[in-house]
N, C-alpha and C positions, 0 to 999 in steps of 0.2 A: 733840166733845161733842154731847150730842143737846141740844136747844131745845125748851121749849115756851112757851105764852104762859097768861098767866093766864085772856084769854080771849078769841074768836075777833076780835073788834072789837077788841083791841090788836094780837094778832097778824096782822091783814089790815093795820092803820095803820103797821107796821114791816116789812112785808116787801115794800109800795111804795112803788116811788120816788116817783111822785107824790105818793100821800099823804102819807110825811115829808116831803117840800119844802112841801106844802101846811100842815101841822100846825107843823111848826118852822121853815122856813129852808131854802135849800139849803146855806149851812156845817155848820149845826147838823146838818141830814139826813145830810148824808157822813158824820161821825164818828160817829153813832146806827147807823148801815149798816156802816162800821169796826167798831164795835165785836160790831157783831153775827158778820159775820166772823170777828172776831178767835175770840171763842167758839166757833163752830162749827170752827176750827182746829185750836185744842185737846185735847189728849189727857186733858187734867181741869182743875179750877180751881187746880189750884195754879202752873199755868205762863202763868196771869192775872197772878199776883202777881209776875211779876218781869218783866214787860212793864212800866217806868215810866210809861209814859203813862197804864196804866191805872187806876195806884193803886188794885186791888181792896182793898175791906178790910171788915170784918163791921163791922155795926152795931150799937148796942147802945142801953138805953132801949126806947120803943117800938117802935123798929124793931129789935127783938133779933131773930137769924134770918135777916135781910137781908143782903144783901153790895154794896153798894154798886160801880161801876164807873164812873169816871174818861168825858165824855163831851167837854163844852165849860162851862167853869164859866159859870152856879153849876147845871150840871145833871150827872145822873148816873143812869144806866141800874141799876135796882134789881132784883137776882133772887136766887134762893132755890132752894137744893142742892133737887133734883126726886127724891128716892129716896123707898121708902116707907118706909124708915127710915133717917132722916141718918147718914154716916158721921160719925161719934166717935172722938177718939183715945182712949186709958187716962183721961187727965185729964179729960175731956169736953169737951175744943175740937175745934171743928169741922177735920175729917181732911180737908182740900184736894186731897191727891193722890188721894183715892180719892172724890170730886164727878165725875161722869162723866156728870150727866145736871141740867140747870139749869128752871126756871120764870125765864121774864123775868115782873116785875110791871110795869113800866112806867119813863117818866123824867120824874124828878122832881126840882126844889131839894131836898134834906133838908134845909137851914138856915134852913127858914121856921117 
């Protein structure tokens, strides 16, 4: 899957190891780094969703759009299908298999 970051100051904060260990932790850095990983592994978002660990799953409310991803609770790596027009199935849910290209926004609690 291709990656990109919302903007270059997250994406320099997540693509070093220092700086995740310095910003989160070094537990929390591993699985922020896992996770990222994990995505760029991937052949679409839809083979996120049956990774258990990751519990991807769309967000809804204010964060509708968002896709939440499973990190070390209560946090969770937040990004958003990167197309220039979101794949859509017939019924207008988002088409997971055909997500081949992500925006990381950052990691965040959602339950605040």
């Amino acid at each position: 899957m291709i990656i990109t970051f919302l903007n270059r100051k997250l994406e320099k904060e997540l693509s070093s190891e220092a700086a995740l260990i310095k910003r989160w932790g070094p537990e929390q850095a591993k699985k922020i780094k896992r996770r990222l990983i994990d995505l760029a592994a991937v052949e679409n978002l839809e083979v996120m969703k049956t990774l258990p660990q990751a519990r991807a799953h769309e967000l809804s409310g204010n964060r509708s759009g968002q896709i939440s991803v499973d990190v070390k609770h209560p946090y969770r790596l937040l990004i958003t299908p990167d197309h220039e027009e979101t794949p859509r199935k017939e019924d207008g849910g988002l088409d997971w298999k055909r997500v081949t290209r992500i925006k990381v926004l950052g990691v965040e609690d959602t339950h605040e």
